[in-house]
C-alpha positions as CSV (number, residue, x, y, z in Angstrom):
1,X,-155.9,84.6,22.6
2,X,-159.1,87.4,22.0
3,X,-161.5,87.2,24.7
4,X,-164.8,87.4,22.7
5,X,-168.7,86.8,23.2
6,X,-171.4,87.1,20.6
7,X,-174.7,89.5,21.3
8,X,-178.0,87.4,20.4
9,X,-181.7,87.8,20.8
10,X,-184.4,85.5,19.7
11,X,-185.8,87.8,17.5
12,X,-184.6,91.4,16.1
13,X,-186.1,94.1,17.5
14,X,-185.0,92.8,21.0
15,X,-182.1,95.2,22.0
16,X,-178.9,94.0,20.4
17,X,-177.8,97.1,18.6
18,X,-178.3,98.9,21.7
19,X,-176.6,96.0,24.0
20,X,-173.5,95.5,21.7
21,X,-173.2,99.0,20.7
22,X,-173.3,100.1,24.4
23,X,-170.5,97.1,25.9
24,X,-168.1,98.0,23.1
25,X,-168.1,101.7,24.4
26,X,-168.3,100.8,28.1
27,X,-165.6,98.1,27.9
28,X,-163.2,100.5,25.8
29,X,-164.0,103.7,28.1
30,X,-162.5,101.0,30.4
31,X,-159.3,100.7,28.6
32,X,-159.6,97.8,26.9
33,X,-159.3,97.5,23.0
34,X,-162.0,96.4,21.6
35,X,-162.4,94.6,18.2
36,X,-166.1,95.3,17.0
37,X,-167.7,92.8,14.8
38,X,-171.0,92.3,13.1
39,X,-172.5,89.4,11.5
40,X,-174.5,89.4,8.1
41,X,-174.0,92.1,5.5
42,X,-175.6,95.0,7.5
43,X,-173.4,98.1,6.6
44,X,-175.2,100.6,9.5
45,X,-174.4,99.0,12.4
46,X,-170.8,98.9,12.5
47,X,-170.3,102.5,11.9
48,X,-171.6,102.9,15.4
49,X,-169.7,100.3,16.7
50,X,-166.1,101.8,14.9
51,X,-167.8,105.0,17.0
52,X,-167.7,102.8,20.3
53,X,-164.5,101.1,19.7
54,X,-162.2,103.5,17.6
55,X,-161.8,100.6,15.1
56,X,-163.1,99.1,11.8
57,X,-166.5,97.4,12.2
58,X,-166.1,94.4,10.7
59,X,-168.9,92.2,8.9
60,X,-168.5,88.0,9.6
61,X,-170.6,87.0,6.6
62,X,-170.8,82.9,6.2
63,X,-172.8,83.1,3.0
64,X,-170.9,85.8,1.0
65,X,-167.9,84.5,2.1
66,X,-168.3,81.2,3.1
67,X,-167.9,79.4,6.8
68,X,-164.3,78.5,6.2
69,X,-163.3,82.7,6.1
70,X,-165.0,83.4,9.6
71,X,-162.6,83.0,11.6
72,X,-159.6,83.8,9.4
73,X,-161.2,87.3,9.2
74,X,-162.1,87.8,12.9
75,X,-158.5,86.7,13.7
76,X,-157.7,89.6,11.4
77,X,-159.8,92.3,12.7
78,X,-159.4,91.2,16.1
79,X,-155.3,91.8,15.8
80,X,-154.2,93.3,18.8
81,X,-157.4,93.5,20.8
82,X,-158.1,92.3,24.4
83,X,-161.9,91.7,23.6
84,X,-163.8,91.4,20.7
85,X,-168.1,91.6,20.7
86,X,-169.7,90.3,18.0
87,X,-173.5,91.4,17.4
88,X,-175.5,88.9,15.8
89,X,-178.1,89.0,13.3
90,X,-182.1,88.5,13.4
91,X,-182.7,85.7,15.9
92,X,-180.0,83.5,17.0
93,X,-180.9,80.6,14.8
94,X,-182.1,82.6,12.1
95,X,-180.2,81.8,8.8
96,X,-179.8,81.5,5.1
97,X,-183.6,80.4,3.8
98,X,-184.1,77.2,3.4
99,X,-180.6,76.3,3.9
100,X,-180.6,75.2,8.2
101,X,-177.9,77.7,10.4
102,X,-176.2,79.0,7.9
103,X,-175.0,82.1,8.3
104,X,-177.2,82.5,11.2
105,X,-175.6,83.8,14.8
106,X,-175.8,80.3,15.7
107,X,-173.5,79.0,13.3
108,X,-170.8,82.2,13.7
109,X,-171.1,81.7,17.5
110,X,-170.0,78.1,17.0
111,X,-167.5,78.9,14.0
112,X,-165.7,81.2,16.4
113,X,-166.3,78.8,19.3
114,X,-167.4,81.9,21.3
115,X,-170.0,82.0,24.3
116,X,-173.6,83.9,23.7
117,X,-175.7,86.4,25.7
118,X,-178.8,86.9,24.8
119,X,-180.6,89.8,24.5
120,X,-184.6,89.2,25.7
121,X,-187.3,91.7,25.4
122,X,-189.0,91.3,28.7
123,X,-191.3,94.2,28.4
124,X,-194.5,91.6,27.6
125,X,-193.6,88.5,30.1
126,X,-192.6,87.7,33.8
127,X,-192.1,83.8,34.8
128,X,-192.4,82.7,30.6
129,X,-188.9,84.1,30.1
130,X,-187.4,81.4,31.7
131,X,-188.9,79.0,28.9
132,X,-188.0,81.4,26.4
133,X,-184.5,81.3,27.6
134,X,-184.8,77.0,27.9
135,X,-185.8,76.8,24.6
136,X,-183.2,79.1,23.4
137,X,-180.1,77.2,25.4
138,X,-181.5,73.8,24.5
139,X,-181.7,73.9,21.3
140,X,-178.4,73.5,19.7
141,X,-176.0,71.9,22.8
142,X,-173.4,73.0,20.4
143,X,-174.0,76.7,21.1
144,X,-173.1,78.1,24.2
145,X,-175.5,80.4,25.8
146,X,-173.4,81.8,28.9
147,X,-176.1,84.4,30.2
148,X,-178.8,86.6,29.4
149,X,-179.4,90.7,29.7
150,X,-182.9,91.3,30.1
151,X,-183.9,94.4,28.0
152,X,-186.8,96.6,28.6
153,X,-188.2,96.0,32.0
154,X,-190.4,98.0,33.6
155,X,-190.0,98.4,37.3
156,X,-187.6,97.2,40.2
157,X,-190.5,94.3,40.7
158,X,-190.8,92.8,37.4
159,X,-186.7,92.5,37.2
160,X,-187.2,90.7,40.6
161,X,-189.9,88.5,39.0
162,X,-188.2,87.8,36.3
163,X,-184.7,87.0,38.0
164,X,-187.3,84.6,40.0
165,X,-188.1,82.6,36.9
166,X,-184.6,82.7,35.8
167,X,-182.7,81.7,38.6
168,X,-183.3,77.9,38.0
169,X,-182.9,77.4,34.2
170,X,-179.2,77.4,34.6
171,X,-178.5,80.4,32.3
172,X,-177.2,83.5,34.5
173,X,-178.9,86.9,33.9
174,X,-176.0,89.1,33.1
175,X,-178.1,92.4,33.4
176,X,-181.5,94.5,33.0
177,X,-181.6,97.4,31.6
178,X,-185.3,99.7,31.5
179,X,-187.8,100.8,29.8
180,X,-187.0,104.2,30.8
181,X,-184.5,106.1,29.1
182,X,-184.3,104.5,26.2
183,X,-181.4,106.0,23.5
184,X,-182.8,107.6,20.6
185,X,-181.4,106.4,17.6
186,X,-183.5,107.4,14.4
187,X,-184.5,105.3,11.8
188,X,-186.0,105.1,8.3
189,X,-186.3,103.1,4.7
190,X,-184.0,100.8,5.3
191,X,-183.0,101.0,9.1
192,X,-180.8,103.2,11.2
193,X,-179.5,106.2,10.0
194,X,-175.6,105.9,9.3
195,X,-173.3,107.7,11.9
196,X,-172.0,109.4,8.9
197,X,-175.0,111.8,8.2
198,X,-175.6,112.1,12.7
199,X,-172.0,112.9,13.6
200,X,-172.8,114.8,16.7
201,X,-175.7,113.0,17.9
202,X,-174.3,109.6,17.1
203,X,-171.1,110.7,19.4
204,X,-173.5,111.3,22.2
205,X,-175.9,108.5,21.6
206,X,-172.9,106.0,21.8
207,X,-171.6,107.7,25.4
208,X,-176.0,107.3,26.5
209,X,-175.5,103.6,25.7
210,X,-172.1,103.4,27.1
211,X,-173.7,104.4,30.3
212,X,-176.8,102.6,30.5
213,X,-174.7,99.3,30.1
214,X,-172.3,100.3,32.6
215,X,-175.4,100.8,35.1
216,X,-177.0,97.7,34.0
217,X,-175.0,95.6,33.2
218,X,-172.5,93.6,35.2
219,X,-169.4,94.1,33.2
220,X,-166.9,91.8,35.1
221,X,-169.2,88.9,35.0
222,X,-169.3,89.5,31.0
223,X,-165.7,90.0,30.3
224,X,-165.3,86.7,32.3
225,X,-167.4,85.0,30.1
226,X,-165.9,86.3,27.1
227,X,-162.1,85.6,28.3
228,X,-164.0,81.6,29.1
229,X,-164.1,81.3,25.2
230,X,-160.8,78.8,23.9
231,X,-158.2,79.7,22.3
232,X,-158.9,80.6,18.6
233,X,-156.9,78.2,16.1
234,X,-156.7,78.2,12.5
235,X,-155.2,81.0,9.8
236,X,-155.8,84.5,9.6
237,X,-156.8,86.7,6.9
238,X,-154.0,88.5,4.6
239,X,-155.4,90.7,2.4
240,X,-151.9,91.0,0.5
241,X,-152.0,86.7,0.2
242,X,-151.2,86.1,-3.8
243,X,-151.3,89.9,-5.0
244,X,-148.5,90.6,-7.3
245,X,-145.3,92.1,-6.2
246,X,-144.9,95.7,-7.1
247,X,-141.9,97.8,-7.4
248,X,-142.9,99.8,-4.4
249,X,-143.5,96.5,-2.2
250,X,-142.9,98.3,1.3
251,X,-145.9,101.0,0.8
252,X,-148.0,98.3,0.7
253,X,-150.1,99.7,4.3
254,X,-151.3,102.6,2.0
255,X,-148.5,105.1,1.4
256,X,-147.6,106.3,-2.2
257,X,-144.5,106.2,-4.4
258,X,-140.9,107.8,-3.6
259,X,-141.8,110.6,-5.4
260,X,-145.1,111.1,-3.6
261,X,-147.1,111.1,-6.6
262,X,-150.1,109.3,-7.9
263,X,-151.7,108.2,-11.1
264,X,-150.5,105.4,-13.4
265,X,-148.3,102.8,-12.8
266,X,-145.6,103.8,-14.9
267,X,-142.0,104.6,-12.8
268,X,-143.7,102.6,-10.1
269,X,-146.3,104.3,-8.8
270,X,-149.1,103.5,-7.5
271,X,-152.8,103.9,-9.9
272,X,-154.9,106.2,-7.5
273,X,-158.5,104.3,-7.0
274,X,-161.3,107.0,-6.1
275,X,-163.6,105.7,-3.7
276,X,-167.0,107.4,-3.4
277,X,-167.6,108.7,0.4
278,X,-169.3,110.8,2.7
279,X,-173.1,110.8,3.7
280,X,-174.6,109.8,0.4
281,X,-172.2,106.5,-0.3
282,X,-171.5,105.3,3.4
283,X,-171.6,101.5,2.8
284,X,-168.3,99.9,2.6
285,X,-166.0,96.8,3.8
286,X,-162.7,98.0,5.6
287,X,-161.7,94.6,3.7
288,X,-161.8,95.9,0.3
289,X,-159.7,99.1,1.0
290,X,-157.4,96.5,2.5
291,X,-157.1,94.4,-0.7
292,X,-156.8,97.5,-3.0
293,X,-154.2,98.9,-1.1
294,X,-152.7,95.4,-1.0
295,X,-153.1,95.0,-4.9
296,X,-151.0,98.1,-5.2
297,X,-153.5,100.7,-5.3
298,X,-153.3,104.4,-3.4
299,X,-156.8,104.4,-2.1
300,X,-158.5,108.2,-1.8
301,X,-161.9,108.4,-0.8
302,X,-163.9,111.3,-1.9
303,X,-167.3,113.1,-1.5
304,X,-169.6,113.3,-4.1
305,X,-172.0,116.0,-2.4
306,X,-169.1,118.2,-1.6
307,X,-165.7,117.3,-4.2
308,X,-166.2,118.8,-7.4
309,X,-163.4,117.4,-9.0
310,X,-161.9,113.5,-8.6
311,X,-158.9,112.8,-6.6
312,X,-155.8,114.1,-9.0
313,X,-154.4,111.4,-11.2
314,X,-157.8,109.1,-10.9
315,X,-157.4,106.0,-12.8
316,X,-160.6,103.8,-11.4
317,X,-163.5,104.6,-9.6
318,X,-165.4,102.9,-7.2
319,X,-169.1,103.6,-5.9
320,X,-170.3,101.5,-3.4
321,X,-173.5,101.6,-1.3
322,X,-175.2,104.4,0.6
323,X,-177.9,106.7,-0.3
324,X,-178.2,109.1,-3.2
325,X,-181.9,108.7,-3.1
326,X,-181.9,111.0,0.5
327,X,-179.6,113.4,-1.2
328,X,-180.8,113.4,-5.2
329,X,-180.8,117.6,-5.0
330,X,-177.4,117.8,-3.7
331,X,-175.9,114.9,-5.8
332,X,-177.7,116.2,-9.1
333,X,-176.6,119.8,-8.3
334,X,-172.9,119.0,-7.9
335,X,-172.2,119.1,-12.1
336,X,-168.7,119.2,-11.9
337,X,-168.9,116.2,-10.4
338,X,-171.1,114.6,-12.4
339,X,-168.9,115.4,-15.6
340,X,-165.9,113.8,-14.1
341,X,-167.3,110.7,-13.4
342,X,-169.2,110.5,-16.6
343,X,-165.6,111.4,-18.8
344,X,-163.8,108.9,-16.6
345,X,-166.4,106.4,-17.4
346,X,-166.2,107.4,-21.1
347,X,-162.8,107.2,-21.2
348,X,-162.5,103.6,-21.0
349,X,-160.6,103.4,-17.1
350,X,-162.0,100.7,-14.6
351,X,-165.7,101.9,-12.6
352,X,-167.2,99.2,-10.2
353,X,-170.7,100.8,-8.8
354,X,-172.6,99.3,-6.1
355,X,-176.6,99.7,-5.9
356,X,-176.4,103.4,-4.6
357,X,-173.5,103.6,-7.0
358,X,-175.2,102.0,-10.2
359,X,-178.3,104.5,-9.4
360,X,-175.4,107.6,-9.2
361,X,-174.6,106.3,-12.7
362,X,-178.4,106.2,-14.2
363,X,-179.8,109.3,-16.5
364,X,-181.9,110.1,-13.5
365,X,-182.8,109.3,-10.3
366,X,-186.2,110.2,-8.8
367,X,-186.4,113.1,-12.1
368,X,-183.1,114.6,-10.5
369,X,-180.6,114.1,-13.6
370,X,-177.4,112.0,-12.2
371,X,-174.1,111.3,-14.2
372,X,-176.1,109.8,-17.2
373,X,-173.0,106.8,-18.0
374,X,-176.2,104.4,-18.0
375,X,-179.0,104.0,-20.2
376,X,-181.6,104.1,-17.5
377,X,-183.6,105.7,-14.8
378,X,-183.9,105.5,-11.5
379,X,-186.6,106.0,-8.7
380,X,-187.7,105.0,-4.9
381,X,-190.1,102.4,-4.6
382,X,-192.7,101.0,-2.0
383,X,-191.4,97.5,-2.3
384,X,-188.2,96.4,-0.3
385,X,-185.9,94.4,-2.4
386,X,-183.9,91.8,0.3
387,X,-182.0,88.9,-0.1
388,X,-178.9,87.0,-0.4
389,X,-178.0,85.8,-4.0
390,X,-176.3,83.4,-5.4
391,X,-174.6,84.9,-8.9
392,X,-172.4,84.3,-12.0
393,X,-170.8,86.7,-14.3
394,X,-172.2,87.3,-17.5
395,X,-169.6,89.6,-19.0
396,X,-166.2,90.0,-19.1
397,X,-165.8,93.4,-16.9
398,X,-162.7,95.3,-14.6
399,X,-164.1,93.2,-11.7
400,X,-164.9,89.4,-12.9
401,X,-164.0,87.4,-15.9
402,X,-166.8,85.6,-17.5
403,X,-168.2,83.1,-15.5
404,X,-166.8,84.1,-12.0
405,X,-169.2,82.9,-9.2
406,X,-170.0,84.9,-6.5
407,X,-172.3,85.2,-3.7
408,X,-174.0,88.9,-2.7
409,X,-176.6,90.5,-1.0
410,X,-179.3,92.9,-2.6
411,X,-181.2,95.5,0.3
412,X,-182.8,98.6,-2.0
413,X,-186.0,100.3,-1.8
414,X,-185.4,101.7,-5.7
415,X,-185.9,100.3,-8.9
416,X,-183.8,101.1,-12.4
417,X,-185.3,100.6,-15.7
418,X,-184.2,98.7,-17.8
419,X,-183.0,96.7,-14.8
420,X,-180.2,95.0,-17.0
421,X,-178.0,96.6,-20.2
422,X,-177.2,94.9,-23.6
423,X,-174.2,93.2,-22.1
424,X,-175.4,92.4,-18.0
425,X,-173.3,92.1,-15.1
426,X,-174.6,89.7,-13.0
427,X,-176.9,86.3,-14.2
428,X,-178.7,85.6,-10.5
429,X,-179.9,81.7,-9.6
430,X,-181.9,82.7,-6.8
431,X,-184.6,83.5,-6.0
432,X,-185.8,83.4,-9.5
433,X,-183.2,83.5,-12.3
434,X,-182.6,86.8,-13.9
435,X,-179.9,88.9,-15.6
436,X,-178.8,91.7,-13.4
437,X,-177.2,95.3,-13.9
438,X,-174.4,96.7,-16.3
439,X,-171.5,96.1,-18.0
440,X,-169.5,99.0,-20.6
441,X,-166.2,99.6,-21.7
442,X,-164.5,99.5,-17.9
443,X,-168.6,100.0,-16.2
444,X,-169.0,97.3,-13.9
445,X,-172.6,98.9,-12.3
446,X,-175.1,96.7,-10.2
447,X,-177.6,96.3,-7.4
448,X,-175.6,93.4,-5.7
449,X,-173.3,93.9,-2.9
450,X,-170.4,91.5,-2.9
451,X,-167.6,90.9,-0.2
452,X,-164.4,90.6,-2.5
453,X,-162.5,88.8,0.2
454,X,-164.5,85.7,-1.0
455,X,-162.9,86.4,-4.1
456,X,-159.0,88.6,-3.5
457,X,-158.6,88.1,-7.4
458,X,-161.1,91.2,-7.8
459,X,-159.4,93.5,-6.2
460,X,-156.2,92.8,-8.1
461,X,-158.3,92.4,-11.0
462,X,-159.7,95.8,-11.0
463,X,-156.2,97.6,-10.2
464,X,-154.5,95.9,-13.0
465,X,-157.4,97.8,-15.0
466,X,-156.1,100.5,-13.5
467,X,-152.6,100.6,-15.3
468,X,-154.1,99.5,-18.6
């Protein structure tokens, strides 16, 4: 049993980051483990959370990987924890386009049979909150909407006001928190910046919200609404479910051979997968680490702006999301680097690169040369590319056979021309039908981010590659 509530608003921009973030930090200051949870495919958020919490921040994502894996991979995260707080996504019924709740925080909410608060931005309305909040609880009976923290409000007398107008809809108001000292937490192209690149600040902005929670908040009232939810049935995730066996079967939780040595797979040990880190690549699933290192893989992350050499005994390479497009001097000045990966590349062993990572692979990006493996250039652009997809492999690659179906997310402010190679990763239904990104000797490289526990075969796909 993992008492657990979900963080909603009707609309983003309405506090949730700052609600979530903060009860996660207040609740574990308090000594309670925390299991911090996010749903869609947003990458920023739970690095502050994992900040609050001192554990993974995990995505629930119902379209990448499909309703039937939300709660076998909350049970997962949530091993061991006394409460779990999900934050939701856009508004509370917000979901796939065109396609009713899905993956809205509705729909989680109700796969994980967990009770909402909602998060209202008061700072424009007194007594029409309470119709706001009507609406909101009426709408779907089969979402449970067990209070509301009022966010933003300006003096002692419009919280009373407000409380006023609330106290008969039935919903309880679980907190207020001001207008006045709000918690700085800088932004730009494509939303918050990662804790990764704000160590420091991030550290002290987490404590701010901590304590603007604990002040506002009534903290008992919400844990008893979260420890309200039922018991959660059903299976949960394994990331080890169907991988092979390998000779060294009990280092499966990361360790490395007898010998304590990497590279290859010959004598048993375990093929070293390099994956890119640090502020420039910062977007990642604690999932796929967990299936690589499941697969049979010693996982070492790396920096690109710092490392000028890969992780001894390298035999794949992965570079997931982030942004190189910030840091193009530093990235484009680090040559070693930039070698590596391109010999690597050239010699045949398994690379999976991840918009950030496809543009790290271009001739150039933004005029700053980058590890030229691709045939094309990159650069920023004015125009926002965002969007779940549905996709299909259209070549054979380290990641997906021919024909593999998958469903992905693209969120990019940059554009590479050509924006597909001779043989293309990824042949995209929707919106519009396209071919997508790049496919070469063992260069899987493209725009779409993917959630491989929708798929475990790619994982153990890619480390096979590794030993071949």
């Amino acid at each position: 049993m993992v008492a657990r509530l979900v963080v909603a608003a009707p609309s983003s921009g309405s506090g949730k980051t700052t609600v979530a973030t903060g009860l996660m930090a207040a609740f574990s200051a308090a000594g309670l483990a925390v299991s911090p949870h996010k749903v869609g495919p947003d990458y920023i958020d739970p690095g502050y959370h994992a900040l609050a919490t001192g554990r993974p921040g995990r995505n629930l994502d119902a379209f990448m990987c499909g309703p039937q894996m939300v709660a076998p991979l909350f049970n997962h995260g949530a091993r061991g924890a006394d409460l779990a707080v999900v934050e939701g996504v856009m508004g509370l019924y917000d979901g796939v386009s065109g396609q009713g709740e899905l993956a809205s925080t509705a729909h989680v909410s109700k796969l994980l049979r967990a009770p909402v608060v909602l998060v209202v931005d008061a700072s424009s309305q007194s007594r029409s909150v309470a119709a706001l909040v009507h609406g909101f609880a009426s709408w779907d009976p089969e979402v449970r909407l067990g209070g509301v923290i009022l966010n933003k409000v300006g003096s002692a007398r419009h919280e009373e006001l407000l409380r006023d107008a609330l106290g008969e809809s039935g919903v309880p108001v679980l907190g207020a928190l001001g207008r006045v000292g709000q918690v700085r937490t800088p932004s730009r192209h494509l939303g918050l910046v990662p804790v990764v690149e704000r160590q420091t600040e991030a550290v002290e902005s987490v404590a701010a919200l901590a304590s603007r929670v604990r002040e506002g908040c009534d903290l008992d009232a919400l844990l008893a609404l979260a420890r309200s939810a039922p018991e959660m049935t059903g299976e949960t995730w394994d990331p080890g479910a169907g991988a092979p066996r390998t000779p060294d079967e009990p280092l499966r939780d990361g360790g490395r051979g007898p010998d304590g040595g990497r590279g290859g797979t010959d004598g048993g040990r375990r093929p070293v997968v390099a994956v890119a880190g640090g502020a420039a690549f910062s977007f990642s699933y604690t999932e796929h680490t967990e299936l690589l290192t499941a697969a049979g893989a010693d996982v070492v992350v790396f920096d690109p702006l710092h490392d000028e050499e890969l992780p001894p005994g390298t035999a794949g390479l992965i570079i997931g999301g982030g942004f190189p497009e910030v840091y193009a001097p530093e990235l484009s000045a680090n040559e070693p680097l930039r070698k590596a990966v391109a010999d690597l590349a050239l010699s045949g062993a398994p690379v999976a690169a991840e918009c950030a990572g496809l543009l790290y692979l271009t001739r150039d990006l933004d005029g700053k040369p980058m590890c030229g493996v691709l045939d094309a250039s990159a650069r920023m652009s004015e125009r926002l590319t965002l969007g779940y997809r549905d996709a299909v492999a259209v070549s054979d690659s380290p990641l997906a056979a021919t024909g593999t179906r998958m469903r992905g997310h693209e969120f990019h402010r940059t554009v590479v021309e050509p924006g597909a190679g001779a043989a293309p990763a990824w042949g995209m239904h929707s919106p519009e039908r396209r071919v997508e990104g790049f496919v070469q000797q063992g260069v899987h490289a493209s725009y779409l981010h993917t959630h491989w526990a929708a798929e475990p075969g790619i994982a153990r796909r890619f480390v096979e590659r590794c030993g071949g």
